[in-house]
C-alpha atoms as a printed R data frame, in Angstrom:
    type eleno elety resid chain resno       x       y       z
1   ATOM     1    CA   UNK     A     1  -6.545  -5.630  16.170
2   ATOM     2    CA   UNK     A     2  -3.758  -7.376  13.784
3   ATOM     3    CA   UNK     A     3  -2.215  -5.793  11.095
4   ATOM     4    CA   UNK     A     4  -0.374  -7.708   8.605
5   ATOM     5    CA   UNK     A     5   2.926  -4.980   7.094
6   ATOM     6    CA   UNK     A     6   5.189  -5.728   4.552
7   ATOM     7    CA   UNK     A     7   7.909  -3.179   4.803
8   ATOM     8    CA   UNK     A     8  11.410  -2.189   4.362
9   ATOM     9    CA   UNK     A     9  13.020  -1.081   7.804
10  ATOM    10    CA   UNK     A    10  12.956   2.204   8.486
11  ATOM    11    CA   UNK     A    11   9.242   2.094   6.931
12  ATOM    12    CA   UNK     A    12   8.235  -0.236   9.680
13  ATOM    13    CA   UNK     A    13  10.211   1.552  12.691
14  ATOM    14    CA   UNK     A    14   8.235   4.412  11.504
15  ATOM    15    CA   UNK     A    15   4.732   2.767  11.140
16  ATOM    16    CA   UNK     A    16   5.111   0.833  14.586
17  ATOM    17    CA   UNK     A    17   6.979   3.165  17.077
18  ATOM    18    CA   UNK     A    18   4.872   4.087  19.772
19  ATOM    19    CA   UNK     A    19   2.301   2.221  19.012
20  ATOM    20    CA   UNK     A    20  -0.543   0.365  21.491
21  ATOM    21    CA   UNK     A    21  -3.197  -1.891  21.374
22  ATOM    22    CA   UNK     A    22  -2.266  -3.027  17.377
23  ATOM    23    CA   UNK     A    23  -0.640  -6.248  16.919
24  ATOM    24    CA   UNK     A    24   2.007  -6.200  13.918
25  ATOM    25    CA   UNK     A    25   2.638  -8.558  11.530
26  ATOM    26    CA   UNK     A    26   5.870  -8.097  10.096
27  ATOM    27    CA   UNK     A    27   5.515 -10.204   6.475
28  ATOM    28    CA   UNK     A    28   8.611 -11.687   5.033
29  ATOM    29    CA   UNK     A    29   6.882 -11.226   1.248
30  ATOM    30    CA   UNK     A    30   4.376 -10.667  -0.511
31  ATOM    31    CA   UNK     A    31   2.704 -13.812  -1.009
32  ATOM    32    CA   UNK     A    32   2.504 -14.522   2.633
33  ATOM    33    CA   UNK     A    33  -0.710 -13.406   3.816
34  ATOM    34    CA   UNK     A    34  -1.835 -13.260   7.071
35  ATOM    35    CA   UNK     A    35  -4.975 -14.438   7.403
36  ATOM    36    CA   UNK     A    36  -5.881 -13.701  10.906
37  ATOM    37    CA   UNK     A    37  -4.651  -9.875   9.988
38  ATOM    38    CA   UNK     A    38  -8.133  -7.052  10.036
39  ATOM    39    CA   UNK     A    39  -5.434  -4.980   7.746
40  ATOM    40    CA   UNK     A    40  -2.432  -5.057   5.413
41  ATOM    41    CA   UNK     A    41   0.183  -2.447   4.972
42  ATOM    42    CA   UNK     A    42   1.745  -3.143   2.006
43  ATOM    43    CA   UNK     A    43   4.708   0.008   1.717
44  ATOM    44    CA   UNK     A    44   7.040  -1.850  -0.989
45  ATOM    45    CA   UNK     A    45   7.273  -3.940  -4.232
46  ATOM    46    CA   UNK     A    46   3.584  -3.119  -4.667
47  ATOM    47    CA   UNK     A    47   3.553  -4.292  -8.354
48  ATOM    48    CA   UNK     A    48   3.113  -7.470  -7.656
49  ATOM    49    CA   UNK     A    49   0.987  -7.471  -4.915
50  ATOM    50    CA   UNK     A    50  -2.542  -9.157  -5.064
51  ATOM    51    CA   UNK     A    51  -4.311  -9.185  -2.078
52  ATOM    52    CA   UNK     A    52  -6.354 -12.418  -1.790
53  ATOM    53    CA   UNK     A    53  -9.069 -11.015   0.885
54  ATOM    54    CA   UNK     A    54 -10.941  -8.320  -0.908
55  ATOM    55    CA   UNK     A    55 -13.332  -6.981   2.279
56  ATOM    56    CA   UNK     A    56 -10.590  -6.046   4.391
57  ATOM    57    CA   UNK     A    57  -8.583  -2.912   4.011
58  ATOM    58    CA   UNK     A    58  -5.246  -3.077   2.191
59  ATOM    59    CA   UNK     A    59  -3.322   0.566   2.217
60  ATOM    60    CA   UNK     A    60  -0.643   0.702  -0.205
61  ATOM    61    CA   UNK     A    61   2.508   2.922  -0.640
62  ATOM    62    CA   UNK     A    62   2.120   4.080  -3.933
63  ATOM    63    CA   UNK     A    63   3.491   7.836  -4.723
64  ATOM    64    CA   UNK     A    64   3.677   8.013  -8.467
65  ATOM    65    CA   UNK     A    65   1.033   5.737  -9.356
66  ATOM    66    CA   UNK     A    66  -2.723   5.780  -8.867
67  ATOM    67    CA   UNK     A    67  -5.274   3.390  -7.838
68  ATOM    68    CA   UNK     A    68  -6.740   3.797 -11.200
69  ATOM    69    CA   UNK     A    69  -3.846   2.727 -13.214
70  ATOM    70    CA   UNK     A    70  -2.611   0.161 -10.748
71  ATOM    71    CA   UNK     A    71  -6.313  -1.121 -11.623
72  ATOM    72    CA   UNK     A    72  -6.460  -2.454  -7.922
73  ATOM    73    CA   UNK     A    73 -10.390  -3.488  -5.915
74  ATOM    74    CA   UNK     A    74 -12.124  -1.264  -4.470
75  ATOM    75    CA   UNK     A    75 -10.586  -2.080  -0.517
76  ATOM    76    CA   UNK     A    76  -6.805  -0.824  -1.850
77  ATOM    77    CA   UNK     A    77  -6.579   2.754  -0.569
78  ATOM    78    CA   UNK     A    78  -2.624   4.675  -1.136
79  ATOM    79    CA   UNK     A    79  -0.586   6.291   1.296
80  ATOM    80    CA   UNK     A    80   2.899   8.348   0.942
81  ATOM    81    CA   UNK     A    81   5.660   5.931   2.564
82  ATOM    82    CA   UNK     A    82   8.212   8.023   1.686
83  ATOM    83    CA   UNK     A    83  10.669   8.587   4.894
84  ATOM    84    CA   UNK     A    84   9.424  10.808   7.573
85  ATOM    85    CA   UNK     A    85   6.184  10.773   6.187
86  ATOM    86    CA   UNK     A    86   4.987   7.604   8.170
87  ATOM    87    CA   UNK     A    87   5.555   9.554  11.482
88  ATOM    88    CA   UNK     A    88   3.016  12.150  10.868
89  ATOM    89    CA   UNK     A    89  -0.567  12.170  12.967
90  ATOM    90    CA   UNK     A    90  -2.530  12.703   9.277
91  ATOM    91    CA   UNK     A    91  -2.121  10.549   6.150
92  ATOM    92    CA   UNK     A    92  -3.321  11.915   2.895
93  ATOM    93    CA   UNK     A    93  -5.162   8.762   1.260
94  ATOM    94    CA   UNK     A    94  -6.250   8.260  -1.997
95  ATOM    95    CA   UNK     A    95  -9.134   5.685  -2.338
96  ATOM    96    CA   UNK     A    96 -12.371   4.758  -0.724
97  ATOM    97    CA   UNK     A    97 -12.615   5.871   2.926
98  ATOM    98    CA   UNK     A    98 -14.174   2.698   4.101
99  ATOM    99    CA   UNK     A    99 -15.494   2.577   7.634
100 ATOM   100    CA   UNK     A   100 -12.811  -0.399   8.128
101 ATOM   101    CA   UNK     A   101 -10.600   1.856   6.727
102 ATOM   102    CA   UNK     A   102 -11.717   4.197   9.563
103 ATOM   103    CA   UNK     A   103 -11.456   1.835  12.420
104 ATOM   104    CA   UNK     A   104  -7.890   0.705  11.014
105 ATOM   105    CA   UNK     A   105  -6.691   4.691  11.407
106 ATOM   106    CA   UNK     A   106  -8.527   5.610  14.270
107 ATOM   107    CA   UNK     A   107  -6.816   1.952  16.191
108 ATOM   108    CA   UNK     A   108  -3.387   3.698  14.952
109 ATOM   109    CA   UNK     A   109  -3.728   7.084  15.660
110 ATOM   110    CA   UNK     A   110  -3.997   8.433  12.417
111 ATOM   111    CA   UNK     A   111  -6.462  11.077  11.422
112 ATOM   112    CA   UNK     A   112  -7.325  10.714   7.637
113 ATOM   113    CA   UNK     A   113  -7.205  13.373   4.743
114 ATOM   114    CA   UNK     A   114  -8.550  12.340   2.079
115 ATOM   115    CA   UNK     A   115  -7.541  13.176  -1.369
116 ATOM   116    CA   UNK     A   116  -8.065  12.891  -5.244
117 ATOM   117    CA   UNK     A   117  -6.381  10.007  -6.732
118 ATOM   118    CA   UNK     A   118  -3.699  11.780  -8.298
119 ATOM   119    CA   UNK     A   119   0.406  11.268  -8.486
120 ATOM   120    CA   UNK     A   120   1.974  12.867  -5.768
121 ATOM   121    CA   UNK     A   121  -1.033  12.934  -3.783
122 ATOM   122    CA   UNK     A   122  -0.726  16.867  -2.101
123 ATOM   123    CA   UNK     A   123   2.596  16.884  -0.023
124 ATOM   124    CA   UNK     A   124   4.690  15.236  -2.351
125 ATOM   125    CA   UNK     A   125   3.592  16.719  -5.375
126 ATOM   126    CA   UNK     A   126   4.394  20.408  -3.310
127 ATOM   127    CA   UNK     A   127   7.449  19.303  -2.092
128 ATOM   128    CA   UNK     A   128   8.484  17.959  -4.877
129 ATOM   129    CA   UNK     A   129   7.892  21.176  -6.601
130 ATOM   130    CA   UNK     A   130   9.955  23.215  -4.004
131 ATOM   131    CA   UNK     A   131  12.868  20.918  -4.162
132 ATOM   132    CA   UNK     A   132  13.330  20.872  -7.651
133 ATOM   133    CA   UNK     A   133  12.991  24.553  -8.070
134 ATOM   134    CA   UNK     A   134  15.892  24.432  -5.182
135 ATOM   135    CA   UNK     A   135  18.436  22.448  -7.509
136 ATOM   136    CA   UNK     A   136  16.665  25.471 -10.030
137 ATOM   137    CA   UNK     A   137  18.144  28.168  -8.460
138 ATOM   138    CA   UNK     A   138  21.486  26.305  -6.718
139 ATOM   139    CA   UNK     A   139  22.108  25.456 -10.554
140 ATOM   140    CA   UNK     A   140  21.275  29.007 -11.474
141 ATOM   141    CA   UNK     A   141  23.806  30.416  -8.818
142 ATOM   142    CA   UNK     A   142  21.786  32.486  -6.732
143 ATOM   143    CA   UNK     A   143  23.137  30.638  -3.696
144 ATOM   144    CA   UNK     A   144  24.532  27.384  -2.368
145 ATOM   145    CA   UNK     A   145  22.771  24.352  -0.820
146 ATOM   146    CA   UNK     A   146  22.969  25.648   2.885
147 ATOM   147    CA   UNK     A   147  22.047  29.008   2.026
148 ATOM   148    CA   UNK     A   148  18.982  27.689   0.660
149 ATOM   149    CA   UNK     A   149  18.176  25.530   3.663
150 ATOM   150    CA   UNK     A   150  18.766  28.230   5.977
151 ATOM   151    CA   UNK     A   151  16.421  30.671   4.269
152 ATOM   152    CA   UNK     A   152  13.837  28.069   3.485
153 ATOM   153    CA   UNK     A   153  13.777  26.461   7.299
154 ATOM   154    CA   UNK     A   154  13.665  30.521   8.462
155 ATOM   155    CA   UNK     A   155  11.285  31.845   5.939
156 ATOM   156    CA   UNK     A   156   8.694  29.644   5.838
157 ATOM   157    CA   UNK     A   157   9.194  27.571   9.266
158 ATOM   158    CA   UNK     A   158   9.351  24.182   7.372
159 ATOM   159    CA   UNK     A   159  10.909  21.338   9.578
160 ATOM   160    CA   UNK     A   160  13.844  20.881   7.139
161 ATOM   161    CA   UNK     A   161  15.948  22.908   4.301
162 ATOM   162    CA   UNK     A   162  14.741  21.712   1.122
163 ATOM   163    CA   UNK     A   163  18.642  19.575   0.360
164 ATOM   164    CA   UNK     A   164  17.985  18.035   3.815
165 ATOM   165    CA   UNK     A   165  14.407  17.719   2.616
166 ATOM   166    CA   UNK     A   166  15.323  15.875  -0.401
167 ATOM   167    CA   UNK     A   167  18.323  13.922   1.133
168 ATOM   168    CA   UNK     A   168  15.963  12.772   3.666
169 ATOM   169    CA   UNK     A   169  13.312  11.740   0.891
170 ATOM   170    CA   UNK     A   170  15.491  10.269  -1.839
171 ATOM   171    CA   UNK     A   171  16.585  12.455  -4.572
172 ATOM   172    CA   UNK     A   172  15.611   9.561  -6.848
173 ATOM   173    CA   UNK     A   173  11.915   9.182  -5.602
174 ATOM   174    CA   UNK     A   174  11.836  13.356  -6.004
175 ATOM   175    CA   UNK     A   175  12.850  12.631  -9.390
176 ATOM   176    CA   UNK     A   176  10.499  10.194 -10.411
177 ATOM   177    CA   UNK     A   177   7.728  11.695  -9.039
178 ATOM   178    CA   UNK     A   178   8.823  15.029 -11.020
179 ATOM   179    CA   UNK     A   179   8.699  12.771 -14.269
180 ATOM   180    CA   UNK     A   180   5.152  11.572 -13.886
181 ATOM   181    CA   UNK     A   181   3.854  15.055 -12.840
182 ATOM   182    CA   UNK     A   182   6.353  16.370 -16.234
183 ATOM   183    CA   UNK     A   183   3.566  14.487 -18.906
184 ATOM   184    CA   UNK     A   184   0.610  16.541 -17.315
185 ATOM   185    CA   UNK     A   185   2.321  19.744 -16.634
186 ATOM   186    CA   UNK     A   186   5.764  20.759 -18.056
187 ATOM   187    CA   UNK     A   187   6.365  23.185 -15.314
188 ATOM   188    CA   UNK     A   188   7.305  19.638 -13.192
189 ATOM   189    CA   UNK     A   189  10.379  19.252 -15.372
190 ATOM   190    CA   UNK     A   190  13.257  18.085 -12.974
191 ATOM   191    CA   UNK     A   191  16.251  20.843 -12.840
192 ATOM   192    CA   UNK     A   192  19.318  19.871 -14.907
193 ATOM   193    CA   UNK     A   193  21.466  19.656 -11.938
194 ATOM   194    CA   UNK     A   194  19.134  17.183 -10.181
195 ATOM   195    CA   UNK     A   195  19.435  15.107 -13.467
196 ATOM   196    CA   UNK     A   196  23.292  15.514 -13.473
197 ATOM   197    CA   UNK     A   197  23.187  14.815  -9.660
198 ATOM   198    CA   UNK     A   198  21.502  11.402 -10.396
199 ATOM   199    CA   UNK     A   199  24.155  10.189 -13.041
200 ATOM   200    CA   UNK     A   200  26.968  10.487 -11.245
């Protein structure tokens, strides 16, 4: 099985480490296409992305924006690239759960979830939330980033702090993501300090 990836580094260390039996494509841009390929990953610059072959499955890395608006065929399904998120034995994808699609996952060790084609998809919207109520209640005072971590990582057993979280992520993809989710639900309104965090 060949599977065609256009990727920035770290996504395609994550998406290929361990990996057996799948031969990877590494594509140098987006108009190369690999036509021998049964799949294309396509984790960055998506907007311009048109995939010629329309039967086989394309999975894109799209956290903010949705299959619908994209306006993509019917063999795009979405993914979250965002780091550390590739390394994990279940995706969340939005789109239709072809049984190419199925093959492709299965070949890769990947057991599907499959989800409503909204922004954020379910972990990112979540942990999105948590980290920007973080900056919330660091810029409120009632404690500082490591105290936060600490307390998070031992309260609730998740792998990181919610900083380390977000430092691991991008602050600026939390951010983004916080603005699309902001024009359905103002709750998603990014903390002050995250903004002031971003302009300096």
């Amino acid at each position: 099985m060949t599977i065609a990836v256009w990727a920035d580094k770290n996504q395609w260390e994550e998406l290929t480490y361990g990996s057996t039996g799948v031969n990877w494509i590494r594509l140098e841009d987006t108009n190369e296409i690999a036509m021998a390929a049964d799949a294309y990953f396509i984790l960055k610059d998506i907007v311009n992305f048109s995939p010629v072959d329309r039967e086989k499955p394309v999975v894109i890395h799209a956290v903010t924006e949705t299959l619908l608006l994209l306006q993509l065929s019917v063999n795009v399904s979405r993914i979250n690239a965002w780091p550390g998120f590739l390394k994990r034995s279940s995706w969340e994808i939005a789109g239709n759960i072809s049984i190419g699609l199925q093959t492709i996952m299965t070949a890769i060790n990947k057991q599907i979830i499959p989800v409503k084609d909204e922004p954020g998809l379910v972990a990112a919207r979540t942990i999105a939330m948590l980290i920007n109520e973080a900056y919330f209640a660091l810029g409120e005072g009632v404690s500082t980033k490591e105290e936060i971590d600490i307390a998070m990582q031992l309260g609730t057993n998740y792998p990181y702090g919610l900083f380390t979280w977000a430092d691991k992520i991008g602050v600026q993809n939390i951010y983004s993501l916080l603005l699309v989710l902001q024009q359905q639900d103002n709750s998603y309104k990014p903390a002050p300090l995250m903004q002031k965090e971003l302009a300096l």
